[in-house]
PAMARPA-14541 format. One line per field, with one value per residue (C-alpha): residue in one letter; x, y, z. Coordinates in steps of 0.5 Angstrom, whole numbers. Example, Ala and Ser with C-alpha at 12.3 -4.5 7.8 and 13.67 -1.06 7.14 Angstrom:
resn	a|s .
x	25|27 .
y	-9|-2 .
z	16|14 .
//
This chain:
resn	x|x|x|x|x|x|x|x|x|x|x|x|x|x|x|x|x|x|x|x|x|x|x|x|x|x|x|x|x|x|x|x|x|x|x|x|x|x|x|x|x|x|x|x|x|x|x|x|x|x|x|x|x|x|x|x|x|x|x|x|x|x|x|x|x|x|x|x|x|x|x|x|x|x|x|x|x|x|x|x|x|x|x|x|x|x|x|x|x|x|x|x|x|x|x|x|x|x|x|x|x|x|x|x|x|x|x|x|x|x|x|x|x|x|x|x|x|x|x|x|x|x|x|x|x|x|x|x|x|x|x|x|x|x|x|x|x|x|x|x|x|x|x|x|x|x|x|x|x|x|x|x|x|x|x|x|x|x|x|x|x|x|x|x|x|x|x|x|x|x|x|x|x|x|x|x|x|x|x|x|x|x|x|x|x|x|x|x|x|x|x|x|x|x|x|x|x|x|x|x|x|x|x|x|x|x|x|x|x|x|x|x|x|x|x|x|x|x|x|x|x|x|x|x|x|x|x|x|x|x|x|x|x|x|x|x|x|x|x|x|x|x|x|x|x|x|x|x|x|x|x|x|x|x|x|x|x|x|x|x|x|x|x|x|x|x|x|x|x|x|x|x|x|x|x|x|x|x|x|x|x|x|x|x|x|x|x|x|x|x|x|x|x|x|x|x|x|x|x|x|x|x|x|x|x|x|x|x|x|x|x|x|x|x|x|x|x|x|x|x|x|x|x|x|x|x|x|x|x|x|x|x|x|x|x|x|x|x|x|x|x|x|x|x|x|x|x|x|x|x|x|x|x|x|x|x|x|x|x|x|x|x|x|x|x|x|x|x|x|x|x|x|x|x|x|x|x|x|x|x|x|x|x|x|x|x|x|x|x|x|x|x|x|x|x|x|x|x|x|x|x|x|x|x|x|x|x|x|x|x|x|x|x|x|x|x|x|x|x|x|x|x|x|x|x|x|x|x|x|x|x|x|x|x|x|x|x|x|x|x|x|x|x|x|x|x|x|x|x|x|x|x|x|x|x|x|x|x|x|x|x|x|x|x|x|x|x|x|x|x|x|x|x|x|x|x|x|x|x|x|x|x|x|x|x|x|x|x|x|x|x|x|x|x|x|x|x|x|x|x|x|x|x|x|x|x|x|x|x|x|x|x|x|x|x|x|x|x|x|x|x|x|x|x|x|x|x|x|x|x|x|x|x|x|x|x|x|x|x|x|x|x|x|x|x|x|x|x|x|x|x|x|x|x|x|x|x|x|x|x|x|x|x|x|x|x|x|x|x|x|x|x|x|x|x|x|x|x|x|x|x|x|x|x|x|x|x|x|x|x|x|x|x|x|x|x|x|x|x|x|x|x|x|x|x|x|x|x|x|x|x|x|x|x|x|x|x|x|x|x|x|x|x|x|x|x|x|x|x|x|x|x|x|x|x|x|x|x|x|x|x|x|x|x|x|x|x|x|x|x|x|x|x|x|x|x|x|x|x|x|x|x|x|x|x|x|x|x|x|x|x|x|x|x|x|x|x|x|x|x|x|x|x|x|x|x .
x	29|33|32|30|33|27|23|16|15|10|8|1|-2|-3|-10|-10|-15|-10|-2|2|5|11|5|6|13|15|9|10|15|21|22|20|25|30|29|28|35|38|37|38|46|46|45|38|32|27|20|19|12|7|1|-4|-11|-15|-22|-27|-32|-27|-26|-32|-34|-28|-28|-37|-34|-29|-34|-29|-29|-26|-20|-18|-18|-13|-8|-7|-6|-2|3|5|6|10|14|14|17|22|26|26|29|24|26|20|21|14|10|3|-4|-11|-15|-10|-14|-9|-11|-19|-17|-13|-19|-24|-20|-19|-26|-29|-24|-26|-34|-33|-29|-35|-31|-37|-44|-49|-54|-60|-60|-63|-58|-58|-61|-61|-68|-66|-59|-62|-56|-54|-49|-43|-40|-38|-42|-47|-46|-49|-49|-44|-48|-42|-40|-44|-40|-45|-40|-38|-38|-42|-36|-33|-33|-26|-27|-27|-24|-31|-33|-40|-44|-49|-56|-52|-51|-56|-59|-56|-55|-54|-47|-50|-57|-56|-63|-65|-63|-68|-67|-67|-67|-59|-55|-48|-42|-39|-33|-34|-29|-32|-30|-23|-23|-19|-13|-12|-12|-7|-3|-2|-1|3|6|3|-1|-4|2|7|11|12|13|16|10|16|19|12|10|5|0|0|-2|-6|-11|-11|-13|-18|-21|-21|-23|-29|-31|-31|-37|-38|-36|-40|-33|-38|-41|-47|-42|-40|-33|-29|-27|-34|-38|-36|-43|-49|-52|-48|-49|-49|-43|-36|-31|-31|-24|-21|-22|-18|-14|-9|-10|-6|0|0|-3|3|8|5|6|13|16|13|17|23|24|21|16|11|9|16|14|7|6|13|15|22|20|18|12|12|7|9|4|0|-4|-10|-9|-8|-13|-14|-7|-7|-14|-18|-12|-10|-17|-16|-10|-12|-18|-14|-10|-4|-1|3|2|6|11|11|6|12|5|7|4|3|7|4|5|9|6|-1|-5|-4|-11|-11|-18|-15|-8|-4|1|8|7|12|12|13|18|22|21|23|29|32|38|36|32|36|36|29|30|34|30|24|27|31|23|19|13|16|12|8|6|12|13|16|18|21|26|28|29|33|37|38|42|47|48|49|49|53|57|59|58|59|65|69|68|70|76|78|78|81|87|88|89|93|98|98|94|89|92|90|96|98|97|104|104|98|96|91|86|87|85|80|77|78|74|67|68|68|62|57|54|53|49|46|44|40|36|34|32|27|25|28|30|30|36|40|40|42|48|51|51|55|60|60|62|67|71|70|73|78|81|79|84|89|90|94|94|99|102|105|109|113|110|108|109|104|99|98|95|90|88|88|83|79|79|76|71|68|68|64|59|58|55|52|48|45|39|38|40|42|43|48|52|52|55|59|62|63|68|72|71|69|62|59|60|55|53|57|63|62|65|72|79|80|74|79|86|92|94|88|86|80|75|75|71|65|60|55|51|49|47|40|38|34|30|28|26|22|19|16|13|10|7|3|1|-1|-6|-13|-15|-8|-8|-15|-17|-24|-26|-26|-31|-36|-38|-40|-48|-53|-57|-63|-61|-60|-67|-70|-68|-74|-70|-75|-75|-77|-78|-78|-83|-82|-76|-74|-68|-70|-68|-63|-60|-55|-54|-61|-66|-73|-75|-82|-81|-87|-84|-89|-93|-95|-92|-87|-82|-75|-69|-64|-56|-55|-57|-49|-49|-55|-61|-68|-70|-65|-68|-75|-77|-70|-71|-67|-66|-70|-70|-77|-76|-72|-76|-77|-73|-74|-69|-69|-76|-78|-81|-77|-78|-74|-66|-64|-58|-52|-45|-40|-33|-27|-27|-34|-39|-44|-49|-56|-55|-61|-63|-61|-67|-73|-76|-83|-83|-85|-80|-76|-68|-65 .
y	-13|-6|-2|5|11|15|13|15|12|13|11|10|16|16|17|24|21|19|17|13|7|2|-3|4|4|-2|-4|2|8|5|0|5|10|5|4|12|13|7|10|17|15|11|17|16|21|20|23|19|22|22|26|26|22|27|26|20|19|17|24|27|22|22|30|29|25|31|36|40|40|36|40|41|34|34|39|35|30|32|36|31|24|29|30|23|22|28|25|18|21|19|22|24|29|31|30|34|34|32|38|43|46|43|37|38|41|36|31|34|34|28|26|31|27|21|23|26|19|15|12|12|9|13|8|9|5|5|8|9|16|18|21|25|28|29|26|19|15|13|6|7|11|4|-1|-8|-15|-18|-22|-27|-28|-25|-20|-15|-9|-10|-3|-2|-3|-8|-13|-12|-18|-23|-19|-20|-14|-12|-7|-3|-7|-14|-11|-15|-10|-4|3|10|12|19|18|12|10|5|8|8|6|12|13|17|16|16|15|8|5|-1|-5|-11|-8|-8|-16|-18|-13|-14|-20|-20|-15|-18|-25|-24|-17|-15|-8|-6|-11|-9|-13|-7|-12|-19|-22|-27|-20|-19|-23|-28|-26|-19|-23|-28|-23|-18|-25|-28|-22|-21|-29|-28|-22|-15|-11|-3|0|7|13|18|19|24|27|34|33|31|33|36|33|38|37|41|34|33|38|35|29|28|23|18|18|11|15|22|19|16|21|25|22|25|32|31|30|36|41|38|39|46|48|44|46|39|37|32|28|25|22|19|19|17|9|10|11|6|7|3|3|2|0|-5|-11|-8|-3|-8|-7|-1|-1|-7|-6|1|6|2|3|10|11|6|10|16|14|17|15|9|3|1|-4|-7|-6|-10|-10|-11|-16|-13|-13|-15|-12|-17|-24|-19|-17|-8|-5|3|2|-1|2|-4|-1|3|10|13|21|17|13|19|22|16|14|21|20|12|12|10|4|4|3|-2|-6|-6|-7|-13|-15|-13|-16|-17|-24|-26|-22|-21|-19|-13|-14|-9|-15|-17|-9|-9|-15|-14|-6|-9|-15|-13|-6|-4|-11|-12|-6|0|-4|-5|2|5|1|3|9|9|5|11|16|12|9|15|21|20|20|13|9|7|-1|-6|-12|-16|-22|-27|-25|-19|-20|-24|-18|-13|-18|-17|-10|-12|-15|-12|-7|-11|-17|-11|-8|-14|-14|-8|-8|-14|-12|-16|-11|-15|-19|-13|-10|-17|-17|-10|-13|-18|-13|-11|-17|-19|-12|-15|-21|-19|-14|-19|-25|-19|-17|-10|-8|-14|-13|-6|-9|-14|-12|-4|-4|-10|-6|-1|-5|-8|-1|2|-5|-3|4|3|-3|3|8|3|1|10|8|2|3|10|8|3|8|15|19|13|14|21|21|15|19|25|21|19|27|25|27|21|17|16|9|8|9|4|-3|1|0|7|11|14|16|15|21|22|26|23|26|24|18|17|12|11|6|6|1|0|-1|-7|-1|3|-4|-5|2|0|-6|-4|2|-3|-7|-1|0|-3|-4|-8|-14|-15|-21|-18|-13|-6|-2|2|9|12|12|16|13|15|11|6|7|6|-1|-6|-13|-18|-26|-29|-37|-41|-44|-46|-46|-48|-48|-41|-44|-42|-40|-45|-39|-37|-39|-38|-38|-36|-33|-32|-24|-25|-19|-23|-28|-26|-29|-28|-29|-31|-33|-39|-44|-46|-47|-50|-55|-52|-58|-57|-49|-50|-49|-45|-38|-33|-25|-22|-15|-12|-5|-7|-4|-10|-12|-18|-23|-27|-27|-27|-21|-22|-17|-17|-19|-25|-23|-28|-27|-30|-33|-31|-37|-35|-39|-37|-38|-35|-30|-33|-32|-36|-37|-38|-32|-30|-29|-23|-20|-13|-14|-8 .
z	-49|-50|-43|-45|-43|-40|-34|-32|-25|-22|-14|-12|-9|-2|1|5|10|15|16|12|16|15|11|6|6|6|1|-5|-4|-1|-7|-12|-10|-10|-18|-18|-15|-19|-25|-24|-21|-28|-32|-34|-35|-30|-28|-21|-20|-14|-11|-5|-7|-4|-7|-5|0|5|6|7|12|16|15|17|23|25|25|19|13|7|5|14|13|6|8|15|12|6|10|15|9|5|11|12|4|6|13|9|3|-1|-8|-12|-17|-16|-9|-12|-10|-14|-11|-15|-20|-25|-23|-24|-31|-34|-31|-34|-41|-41|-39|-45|-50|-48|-47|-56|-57|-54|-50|-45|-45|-39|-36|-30|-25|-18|-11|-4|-3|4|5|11|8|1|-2|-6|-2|-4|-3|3|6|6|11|12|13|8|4|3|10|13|17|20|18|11|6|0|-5|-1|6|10|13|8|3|-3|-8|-8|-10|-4|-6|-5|1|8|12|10|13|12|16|16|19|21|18|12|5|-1|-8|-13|-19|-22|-29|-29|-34|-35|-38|-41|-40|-44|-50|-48|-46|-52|-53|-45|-45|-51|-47|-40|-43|-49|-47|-55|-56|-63|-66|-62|-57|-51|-45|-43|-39|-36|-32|-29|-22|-22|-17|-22|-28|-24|-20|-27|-32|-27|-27|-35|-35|-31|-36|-35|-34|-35|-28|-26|-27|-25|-17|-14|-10|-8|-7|-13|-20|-23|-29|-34|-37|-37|-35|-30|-24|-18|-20|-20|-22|-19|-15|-18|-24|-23|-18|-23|-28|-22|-25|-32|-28|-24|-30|-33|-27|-26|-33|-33|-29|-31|-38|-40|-45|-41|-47|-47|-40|-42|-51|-53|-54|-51|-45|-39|-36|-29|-23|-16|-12|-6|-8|-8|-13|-18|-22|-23|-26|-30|-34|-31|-32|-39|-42|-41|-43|-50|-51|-51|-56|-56|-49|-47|-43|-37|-38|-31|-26|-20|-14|-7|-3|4|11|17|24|30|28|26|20|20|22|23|25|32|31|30|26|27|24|19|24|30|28|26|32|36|31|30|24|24|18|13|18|18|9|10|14|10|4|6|9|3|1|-6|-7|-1|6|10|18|21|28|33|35|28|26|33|30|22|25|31|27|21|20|26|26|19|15|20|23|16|14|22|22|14|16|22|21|15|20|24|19|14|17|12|6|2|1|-6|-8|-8|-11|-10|-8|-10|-4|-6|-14|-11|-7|-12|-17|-12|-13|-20|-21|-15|-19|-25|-20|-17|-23|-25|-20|-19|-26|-26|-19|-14|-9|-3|-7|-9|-3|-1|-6|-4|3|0|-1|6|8|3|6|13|13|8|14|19|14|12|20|17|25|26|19|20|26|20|13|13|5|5|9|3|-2|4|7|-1|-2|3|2|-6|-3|2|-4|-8|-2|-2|-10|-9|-3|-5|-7|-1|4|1|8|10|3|3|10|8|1|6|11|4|2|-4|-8|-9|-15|-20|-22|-29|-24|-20|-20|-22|-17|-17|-14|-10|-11|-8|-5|-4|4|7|14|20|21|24|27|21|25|32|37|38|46|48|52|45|43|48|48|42|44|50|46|42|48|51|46|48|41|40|46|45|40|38|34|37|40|35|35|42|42|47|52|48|42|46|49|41|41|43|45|47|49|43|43|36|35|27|23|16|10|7|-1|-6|1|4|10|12|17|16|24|27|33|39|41|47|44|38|32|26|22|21|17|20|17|22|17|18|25|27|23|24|27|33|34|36|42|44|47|43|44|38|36|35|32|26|20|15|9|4|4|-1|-3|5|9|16|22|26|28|32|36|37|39|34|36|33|28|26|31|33|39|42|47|51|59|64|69|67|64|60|53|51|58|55|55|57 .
//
């Protein structure tokens, strides 16, 4: 398929909760400026849009959690990612936020369009309603036991520990993160899209790339995972998903009856790219509706895996029903990026932030794109480590492309005080080197185009390499003592393979290119120049040269990693510690020795337990999810800790009062926390 001229290219908004780390970068902005500033050095129209996700329940519960309030939390956070962006030279045309009111009025618009076109259905149901806040709880403000793994700390939209989607009433035990206490069901309405209607022409779309009759992508261009994670979804059929909420914070519901209700944050949040793009063509001179309702225009979304589908089947059944807007042609998701052999965790700290990175590697960004970009997580999970990064800017960085840019430069100055040399007579090495200058930006170019960044920035590297080991087979230094007209052509060769590798290498690392094309005393070339033999021209005076890459120290390395292990959270193997509680909260809780007397399988229940538990005090029965580590029969007679005050719940059908406590291993086994003397059931444990 022809590529178009004009680009909208959107990166997937950053929740203004907290900082960005190199899981962020490595994940969604680095690639997607890369493709951004390609096409711009290429002469194409882009608007590279982006903005702070600044709406949802996670910032309320953060900002409860701070004692501030939403917006402190949200002007935190999008100074400080901005700058981030900013010193890493990330491009945006754009970096807005969704808590403008130019937001909220193109949100709501575009919710009445819909709302006129009947694109939604409203439906009761029951919610979570704390009781002692007054307030429905948002997904995440419910926590539980993860029916499914049974991890006791899953959120009500999602366990992060098994990675399961739930809804809160699947949720075991659940708990209100703002009283503390058991939620009650109530009844609420809401506003739903309903995904089922749009099944056929998503299906349609994502595996033949066809859109009411018309080919508009090429699903061979799209990643497998992206296409697998979006059609199990369509296959397993789609359900009305809930675009409403009972909040305070959010875009409100612009109907009378909708008075203490906001979109829903996954619903307004991509909604920020078309707001953004309004606020950026205004203030440029440009029409906005080129960039989202044109057919020459390329719609592509960077983002992390689990945004998936919100921009392969949600965001495009709004965009459809709206009628007039354009679908995205590629959605290129990134897997994730681990840590030194470990998955990411903000919650424990394991991560590298971009602002302490700054401010420990002052001018080394660059270095830090180059890394992540030769790491990045295009297909499958990848690894940063400090030793690598470390390894990836001495040795290859410093030692190939630095080296042949400094002895370049310095051999002109000292041979011929700056000026470039005319090219003589060529001989096959020099018409093979000058044939890779030749082709690097055409094999560039198409990987950069189907999305293979790691691959492009491999291929202008080549080119590096190519410029090294022609000075180090051409030796100019030994040549000017026998053939100083021979070291012409070599040094003039060299000079226009550094003037290509200022081109090529500006979207990688556009602070190093700058730097680069400076020394040469040239504005940088654009892309469509690229590849020629004559970027720079004899006659030409170039700068003093400087050191483009410098060593990184094994103590700076070793700096970082200690700064890791130091953290307690980090070197420990187990989860982190929960939130700080009184002794008073502690003295509410009533742990007794209990002995089992009877235990059966709970039915339908591969999990469950039904124990009667002798407490001392009387008799009860407990549902209990050891079913997988211990048989009834084994648990009789076994004396258990048993948590007595625990209000009681139906759990598949039975009525258990009261919790067994259990500690649970690293590979999910758990085991009776039990004394060790003979202690009379019904004896407090405190």
């Amino acid at each position: 398929m022809a590529h178009p001229k004009r680009h909208t290219i959107t990166a997937a908004l950053p929740y203004a909760n907290g900082p960005l780390h190199l899981g962020h970068l490595a994940g969604v902005y680095i690639s997607s400026d890369i493709y951004a500033r390609f096409l711009r050095s290429n002469g194409e129209d882009v608007a590279f849009i982006c903005a702070s996700d600044e709406h949802g329940a996670a910032i309320t519960l953060r900002a409860k959690k701070e004692g501030v309030s939403p917006k402190d939390i949200i002007d935190t956070y999008h100074k400080t990612n901005k700058e981030v962006f900013e010193k890493l030279g990330v491009s945006f045309d754009i970096y807005d936020r969704t808590s403008e009111s130019h937001h909220h009025e193109t949100a709501q618009e575009l919710f009445l369009q819909l709302e006129k076109k009947g694109a939604f259905v409203k439906k009761e149901s029951k919610q979570y309603f704390d009781e002692e806040f007054n307030q429905f709880l948002a997904d995440r403000y419910i926590t539980g036991q993860c029916p499914k793994c049974d991890y006791d700390g899953a959120y009500g939209d999602q366990c992060e520990k098994c990675g399961s989607a739930l809804s809160p009433t699947e949720l075991i035990n659940p708990i209100s993160t703002l009283s503390k206490k058991i939620p009650v069901l109530k009844k609420t309405s809401h506003w739903y899209l309903p995904l089922d209607r749009h099944e056929k022409w998503l299906k349609d779309w994502m595996e033949k790339g066809i859109y009411n009759g018309k080919q508009i992508h090429d699903p061979k261009d799209w990643k497998n995972q992206v296409i697998g994670q979006c059609m199990s979804w369509i296959n397993a059929g789609l359900l009305p998903r809930a675009i409403t909420r009972d909040l305070d914070w959010g875009v409100k519901v612009p109907l009378k009856d909708g008075e203490g209700k906001v979109l829903y944050v996954w619903f307004d949040a991509p909604i920020g790219y078309i707001s953004a793009t309004k606020k950026w063509a205004s203030e440029n001179n440009k029409n906005w509706e080129d960039y989202w309702k044109s057919n020459d225009t390329n719609l592509v979304h960077f983002l992390a895996k689990d945004n998936i589908v919100f921009h392969t089947i949600i965001f495009p059944a709004i965009l459809s029903e709206l009628g007039d807007y354009i679908l995205p042609t590629n959605v290129p998701a990134n897997e994730f990026l681990n840590l030194e052999g470990q998955k990411l965790s903000t919650s424990r700290n394991w991560a590298v932030w971009g602002k302490d990175f700054i401010a420990d590697f002052p001018g080394q960004e660059d270095v830090l794109r180059y890394v992540l970009s030769s790491i990045a997580p295009e297909n499958k999970d990848s690894d940063f480590s400090w030793k690598d990064f470390q390894a990836r800017n001495n040795n290859e960085l410093g030692a190939i492309f630095g080296n042949f840019v400094n002895r370049t430069l310095v051999l002109t100055q000292k041979y011929y005080n700056g000026i470039v040399p005319k090219k003589k007579e060529l001989e096959t090495i020099d018409k093979e080197v000058l044939k890779s200058i030749a082709e690097a930006p055409n094999k560039i170019e198409a990987a950069i185009r189907s999305f293979r960044f790691r691959d492009a920035q491999a291929e202008a590297m080549k080119l590096a390499r190519v410029g090294n080991k022609y000075l180090a087979d051409t030796e100019p230094w030994k040549e000017i003592k026998t053939n100083p007209e021979r070291v012409k052509t070599i040094l003039n060769i060299s000079l226009q393979i550094t003037a290509t590798l200022a081109v090529i290498f500006e979207p990688f690392m556009p602070q190093k290119a700058a730097a680069l094309a400076k020394m040469l005393n040239l504005n940088l070339p654009k892309w469509t120049e690229a590849g020629s033999h004559s970027l720079i021209p004899s006659n030409h005076t170039i700068n003093k040269p400087e050191i483009l890459f410098t060593k990184i120290e094994d103590a700076q390395i070793d700096a970082q990693i200690e700064k890791l292990k130091k953290t307690t959270q980090n070197t420990s193997k187990f989860p982190p510690m929960k939130d700080e509680i009184t002794f008073e909260d502690f003295t509410k809780l009533d742990i007794r020795v209990g002995t089992i007397t009877a235990a059966e399988k709970v039915k339908k229940a591969d999990k469950l337990l039904k124990l009667t538990v002798d407490t001392g005090i009387d008799t009860r029965t407990v549902v209990s999810g050891i079913a997988e580590h211990y048989n009834a029969e084994d648990v009789v007679g076994q004396k258990v800790s048993i948590l007595l005050n625990l209000a009681s719940r139906k759990i598949r059908g039975v009525e258990s009062q009261g919790m067994i406590l259990m500690a649970e291993n690293q590979e999910g086994d758990l085991a009776f926390v039990s004394p060790t003397k003979d202690i009379e059931t019904g004896n407090t444990i405190r």
